[in-house]
DRENTI-392479 format. One line per field, with one value per residue (C-alpha): residue in one letter; x, y, z; residue number from 0. Coordinates in Angstrom, 2 decimals, decimal comma. Last residue first. Layout:
<nodes>
aa (A; ...) $
px (X; ...) $
py (Y; ...) $
pz (Z; ...) $
i (NUM; ...) $
</nodes>
This chain:
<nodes>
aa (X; X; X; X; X; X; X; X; X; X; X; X; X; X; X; X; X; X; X; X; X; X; X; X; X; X; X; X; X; X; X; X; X; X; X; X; X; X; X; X; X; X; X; X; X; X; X; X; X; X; X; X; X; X; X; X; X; X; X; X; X; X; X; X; X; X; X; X; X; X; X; X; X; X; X; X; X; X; X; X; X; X; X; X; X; X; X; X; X; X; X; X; X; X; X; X; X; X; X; X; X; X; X; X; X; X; X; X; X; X; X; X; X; X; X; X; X; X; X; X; X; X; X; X; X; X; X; X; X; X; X; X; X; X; X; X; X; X; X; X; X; X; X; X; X; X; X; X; X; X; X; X; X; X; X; X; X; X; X; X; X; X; X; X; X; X; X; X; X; X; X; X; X; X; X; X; X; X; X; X; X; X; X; X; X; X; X; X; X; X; X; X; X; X; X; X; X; X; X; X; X; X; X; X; X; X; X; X; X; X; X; X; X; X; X; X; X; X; X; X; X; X; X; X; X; X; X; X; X; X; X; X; X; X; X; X; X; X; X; X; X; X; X; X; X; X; X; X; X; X; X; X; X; X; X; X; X; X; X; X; X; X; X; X; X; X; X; X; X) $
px (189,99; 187,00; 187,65; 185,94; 182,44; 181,09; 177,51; 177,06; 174,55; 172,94; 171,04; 168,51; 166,61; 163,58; 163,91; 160,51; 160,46; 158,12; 155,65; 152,56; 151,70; 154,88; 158,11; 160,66; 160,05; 161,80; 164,74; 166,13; 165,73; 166,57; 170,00; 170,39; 170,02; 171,42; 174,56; 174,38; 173,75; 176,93; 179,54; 180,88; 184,33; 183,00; 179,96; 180,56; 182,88; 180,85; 178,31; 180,92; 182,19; 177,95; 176,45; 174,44; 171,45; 171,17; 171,34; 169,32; 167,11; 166,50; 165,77; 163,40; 161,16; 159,84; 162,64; 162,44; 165,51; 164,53; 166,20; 165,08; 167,01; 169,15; 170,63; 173,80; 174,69; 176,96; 180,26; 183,39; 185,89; 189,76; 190,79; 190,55; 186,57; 186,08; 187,71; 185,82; 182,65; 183,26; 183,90; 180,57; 178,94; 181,48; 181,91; 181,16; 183,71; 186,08; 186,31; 184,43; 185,74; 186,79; 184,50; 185,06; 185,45; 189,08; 186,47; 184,65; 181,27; 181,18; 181,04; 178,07; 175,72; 176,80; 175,16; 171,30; 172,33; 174,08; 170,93; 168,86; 171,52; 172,63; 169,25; 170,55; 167,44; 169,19; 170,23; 173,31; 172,43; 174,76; 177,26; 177,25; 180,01; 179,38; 182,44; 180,74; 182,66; 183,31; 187,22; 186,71; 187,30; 190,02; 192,35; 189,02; 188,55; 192,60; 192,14; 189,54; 191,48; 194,70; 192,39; 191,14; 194,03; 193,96; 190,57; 188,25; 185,72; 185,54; 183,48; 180,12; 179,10; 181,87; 180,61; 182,79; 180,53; 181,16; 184,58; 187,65; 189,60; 192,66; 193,24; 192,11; 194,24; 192,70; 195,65; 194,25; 191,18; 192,89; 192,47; 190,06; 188,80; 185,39; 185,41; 181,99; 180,81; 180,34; 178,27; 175,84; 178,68; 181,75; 179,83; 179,65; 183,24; 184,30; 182,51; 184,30; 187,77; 187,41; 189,37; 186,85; 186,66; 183,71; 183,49; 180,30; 179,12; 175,81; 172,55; 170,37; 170,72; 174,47; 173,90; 171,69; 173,96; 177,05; 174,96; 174,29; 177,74; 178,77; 180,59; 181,71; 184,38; 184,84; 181,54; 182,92; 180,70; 180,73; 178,08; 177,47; 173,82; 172,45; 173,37; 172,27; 173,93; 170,70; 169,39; 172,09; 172,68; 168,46; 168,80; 171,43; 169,80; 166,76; 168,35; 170,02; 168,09; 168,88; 172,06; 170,87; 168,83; 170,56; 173,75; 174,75; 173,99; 175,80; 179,03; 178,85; 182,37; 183,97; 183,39; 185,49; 188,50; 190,53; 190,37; 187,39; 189,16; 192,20; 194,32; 194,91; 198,57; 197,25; 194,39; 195,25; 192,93) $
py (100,60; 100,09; 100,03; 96,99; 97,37; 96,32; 94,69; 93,98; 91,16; 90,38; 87,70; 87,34; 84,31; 83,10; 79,41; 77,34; 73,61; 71,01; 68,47; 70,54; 72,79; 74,52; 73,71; 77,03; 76,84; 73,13; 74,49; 74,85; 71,24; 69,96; 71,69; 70,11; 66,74; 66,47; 67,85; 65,38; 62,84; 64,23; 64,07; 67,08; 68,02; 66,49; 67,03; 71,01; 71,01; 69,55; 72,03; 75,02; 73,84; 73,93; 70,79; 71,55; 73,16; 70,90; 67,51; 68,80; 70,29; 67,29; 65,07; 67,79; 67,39; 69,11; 72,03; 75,93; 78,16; 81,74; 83,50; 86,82; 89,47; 92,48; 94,92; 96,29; 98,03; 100,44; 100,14; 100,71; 98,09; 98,96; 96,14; 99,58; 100,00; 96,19; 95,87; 98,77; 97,75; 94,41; 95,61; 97,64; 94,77; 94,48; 90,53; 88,53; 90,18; 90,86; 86,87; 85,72; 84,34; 80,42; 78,23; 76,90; 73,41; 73,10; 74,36; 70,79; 71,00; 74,78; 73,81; 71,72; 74,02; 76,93; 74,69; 75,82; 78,93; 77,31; 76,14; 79,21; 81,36; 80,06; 81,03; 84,82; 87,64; 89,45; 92,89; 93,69; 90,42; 87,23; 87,36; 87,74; 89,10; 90,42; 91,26; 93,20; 93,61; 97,29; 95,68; 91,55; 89,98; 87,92; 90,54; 91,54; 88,33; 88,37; 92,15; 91,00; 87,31; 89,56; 92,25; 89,65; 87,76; 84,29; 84,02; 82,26; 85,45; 85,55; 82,42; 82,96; 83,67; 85,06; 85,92; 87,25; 88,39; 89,41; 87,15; 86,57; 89,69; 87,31; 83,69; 81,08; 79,90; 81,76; 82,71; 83,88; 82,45; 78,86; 76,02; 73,00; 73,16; 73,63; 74,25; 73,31; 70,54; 67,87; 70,18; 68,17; 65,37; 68,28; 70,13; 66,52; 66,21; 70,03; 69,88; 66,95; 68,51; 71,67; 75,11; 75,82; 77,28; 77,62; 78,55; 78,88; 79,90; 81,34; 80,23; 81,13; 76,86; 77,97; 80,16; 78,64; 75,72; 77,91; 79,46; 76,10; 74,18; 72,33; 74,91; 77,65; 79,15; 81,61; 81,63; 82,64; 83,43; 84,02; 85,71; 85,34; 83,79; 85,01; 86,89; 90,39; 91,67; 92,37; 88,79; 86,88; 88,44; 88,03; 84,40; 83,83; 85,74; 83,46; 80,18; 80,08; 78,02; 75,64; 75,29; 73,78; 70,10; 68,18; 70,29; 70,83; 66,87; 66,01; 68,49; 66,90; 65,39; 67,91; 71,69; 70,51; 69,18; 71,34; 74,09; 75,53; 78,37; 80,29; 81,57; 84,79; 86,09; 87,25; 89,77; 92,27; 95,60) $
pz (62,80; 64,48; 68,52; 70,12; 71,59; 74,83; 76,13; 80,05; 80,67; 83,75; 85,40; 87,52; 89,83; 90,99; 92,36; 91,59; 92,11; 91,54; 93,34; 91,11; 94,30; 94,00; 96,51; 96,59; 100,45; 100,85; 98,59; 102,25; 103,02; 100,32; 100,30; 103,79; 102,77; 99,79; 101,02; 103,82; 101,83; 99,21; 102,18; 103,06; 101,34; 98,11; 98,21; 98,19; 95,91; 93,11; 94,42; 94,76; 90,80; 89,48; 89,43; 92,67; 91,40; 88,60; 90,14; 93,44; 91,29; 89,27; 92,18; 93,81; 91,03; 87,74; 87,76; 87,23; 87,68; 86,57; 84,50; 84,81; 82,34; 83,60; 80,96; 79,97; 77,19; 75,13; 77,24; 74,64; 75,06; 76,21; 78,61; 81,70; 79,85; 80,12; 83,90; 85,06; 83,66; 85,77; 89,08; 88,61; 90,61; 93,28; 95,53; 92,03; 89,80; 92,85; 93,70; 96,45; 99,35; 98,95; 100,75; 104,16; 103,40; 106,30; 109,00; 109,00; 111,28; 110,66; 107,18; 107,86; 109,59; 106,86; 103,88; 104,26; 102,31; 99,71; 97,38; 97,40; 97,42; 94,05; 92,50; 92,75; 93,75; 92,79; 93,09; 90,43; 88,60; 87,90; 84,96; 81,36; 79,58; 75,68; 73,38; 70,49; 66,96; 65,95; 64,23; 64,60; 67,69; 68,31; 69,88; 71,73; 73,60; 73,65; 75,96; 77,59; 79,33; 79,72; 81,82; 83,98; 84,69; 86,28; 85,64; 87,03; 87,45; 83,76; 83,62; 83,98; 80,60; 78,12; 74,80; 71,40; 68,88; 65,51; 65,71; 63,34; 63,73; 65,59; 65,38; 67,94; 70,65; 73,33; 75,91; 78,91; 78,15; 78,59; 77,12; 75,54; 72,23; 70,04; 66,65; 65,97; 63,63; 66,28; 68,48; 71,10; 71,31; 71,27; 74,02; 76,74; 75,99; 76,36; 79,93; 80,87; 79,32; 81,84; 80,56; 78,09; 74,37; 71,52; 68,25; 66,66; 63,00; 62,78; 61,70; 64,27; 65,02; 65,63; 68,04; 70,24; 69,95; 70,61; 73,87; 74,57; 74,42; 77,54; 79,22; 76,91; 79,01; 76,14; 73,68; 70,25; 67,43; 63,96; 61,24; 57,99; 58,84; 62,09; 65,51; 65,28; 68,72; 70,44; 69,17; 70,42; 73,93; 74,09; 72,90; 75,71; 78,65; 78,46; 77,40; 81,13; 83,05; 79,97; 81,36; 84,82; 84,21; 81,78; 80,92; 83,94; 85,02; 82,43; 83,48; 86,90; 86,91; 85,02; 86,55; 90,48; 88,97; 90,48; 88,12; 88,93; 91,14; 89,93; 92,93; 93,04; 92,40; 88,95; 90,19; 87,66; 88,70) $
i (268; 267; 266; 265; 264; 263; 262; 261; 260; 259; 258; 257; 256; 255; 254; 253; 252; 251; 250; 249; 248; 247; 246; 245; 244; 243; 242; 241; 240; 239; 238; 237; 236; 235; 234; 233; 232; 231; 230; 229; 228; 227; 226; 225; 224; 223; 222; 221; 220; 219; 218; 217; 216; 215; 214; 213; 212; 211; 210; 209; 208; 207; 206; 205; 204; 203; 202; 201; 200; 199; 198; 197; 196; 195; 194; 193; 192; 191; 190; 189; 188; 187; 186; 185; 184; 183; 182; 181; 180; 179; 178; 177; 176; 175; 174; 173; 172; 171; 170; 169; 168; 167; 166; 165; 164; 163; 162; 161; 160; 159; 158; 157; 156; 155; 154; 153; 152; 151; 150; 149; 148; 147; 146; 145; 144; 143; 142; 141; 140; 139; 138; 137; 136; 135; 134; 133; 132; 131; 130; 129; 128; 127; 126; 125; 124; 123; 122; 121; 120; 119; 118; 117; 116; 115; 114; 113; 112; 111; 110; 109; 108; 107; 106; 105; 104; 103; 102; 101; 100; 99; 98; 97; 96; 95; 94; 93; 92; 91; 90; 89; 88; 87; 86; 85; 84; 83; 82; 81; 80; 79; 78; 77; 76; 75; 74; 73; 72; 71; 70; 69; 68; 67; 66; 65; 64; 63; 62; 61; 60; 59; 58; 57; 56; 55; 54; 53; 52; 51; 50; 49; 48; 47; 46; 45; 44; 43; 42; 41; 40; 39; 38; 37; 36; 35; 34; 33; 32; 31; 30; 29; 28; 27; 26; 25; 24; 23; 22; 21; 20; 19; 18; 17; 16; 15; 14; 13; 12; 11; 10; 9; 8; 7; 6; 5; 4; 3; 2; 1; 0) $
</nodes>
């Protein structure tokens, strides 16, 4: 289940450049499954958090305003920037989950949102989000639902017409954590964590105009990618399109979506 000799997506620049626009108008899509992460777990005063691959800093904000203290690590430096600025007290620092550079027994709650699947190794990436977890801590991964529906369709699906145009965008396939939904029980239980939860919570992406959707929707690495192996007009213009049927009668945009925590425990001593 070590998927070293893949090849480790995000890291070609393709999370900086629209980390803003993440943080403006997608992140917050995600406050749902965050506070309920936080409350299961008993996030408050006396308590510290990690977030690996924390993106630009809202599960550590959440966090933090619970009264907690965050931590907080990502591979991209533009995403880093834009969470230092929103957290200038937290210990925030750019590297590698494969090698966290933070001590070990520290955390009550390690969290990993969306970013396990870049990996280079899975089970290396667990096993140091439990070395720095503290004895009956909880490491908590949150990743897209087991049956949708996933917002991310919503903005790729009108995008085929253009790859065909230029073969050399075809996307990458999907990596085993997206492509097999129990993929990732297997590779906490094999890391050694003790499944005790996992749960599905909407997070629905809402936005006030097609502008901001576009910005949000397509901030994410295969949008960043997207534009530019296509052309970002022709992006635009397809992706509007499609988002065409998510249109409410207020001019804005409704794209149901789920997400999906799965909630482990590290061995007391």
């Amino acid at each position: 289940m070590n998927d070293t000799n893949k090849p480790k997506p995000g890291r070609d620049g393709s999370w900086g450049p629209a980390a803003r626009d993440w943080a403006a108008a997608q992140e917050g899509t995600m406050s749902p499954i965050f506070k309920a992460v936080l409350a299961r777990v008993g996030v408050g005063p006396g308590k510290a958090v990690l977030d690996v691959g924390c993106g630009t800093g809202l599960f550590c904000l959440l966090a933090s305003r619970m009264g907690a203290e965050v931590a907080g690590i990502d591979a991209s430096p533009g995403q880093i920037e834009v969470a230092r600025e929103r957290l200038p007290n937290a210990d925030l620092r750019q590297g590698e989950m494969e090698e966290l550079p933070f001590d070990s027994d520290v955390y009550d709650l390690v969290s990993c949102c969306n970013a396990l699947q870049y990996s280079t190794d899975t089970l290396q990436a667990l096993r140091e989000m439990i070395r720095v977890a503290k004895p009956g801590a909880t490491v908590s991964i949150l990743t897209g639902g087991r049956t949708g529906p996933h917002g991310m369709r919503a903005f790729f699906a009108g995008l085929s017409a253009l790859r065909e145009q230029k073969p050399e965008a075809t996307p990458l396939p999907p990596r085993p954590l997206f492509a097999d939904p129990d993929a990732l029980g297997r590779y906490m239980a094999e890391a050694g964590l003790t499944l005790y939860e996992e749960k599905e919570v909407e997070c629905d992406w809402d936005y006030p105009n097609l502008e901001t959707a576009l910005k949000g929707g397509l901030s994410f690495a295969p949008g960043v990618r997207a534009i530019r192996d296509l052309g970002k007009d022709a992006v635009y213009e397809a992706v509007a399109a499609e988002l065409e049927q998510y249109k409410t009668a207020s001019g804005g945009y409704h794209i149901p979506n789920m997400a999906r925590y799965v909630l482990g425990r590290v061995k007391a001593n």
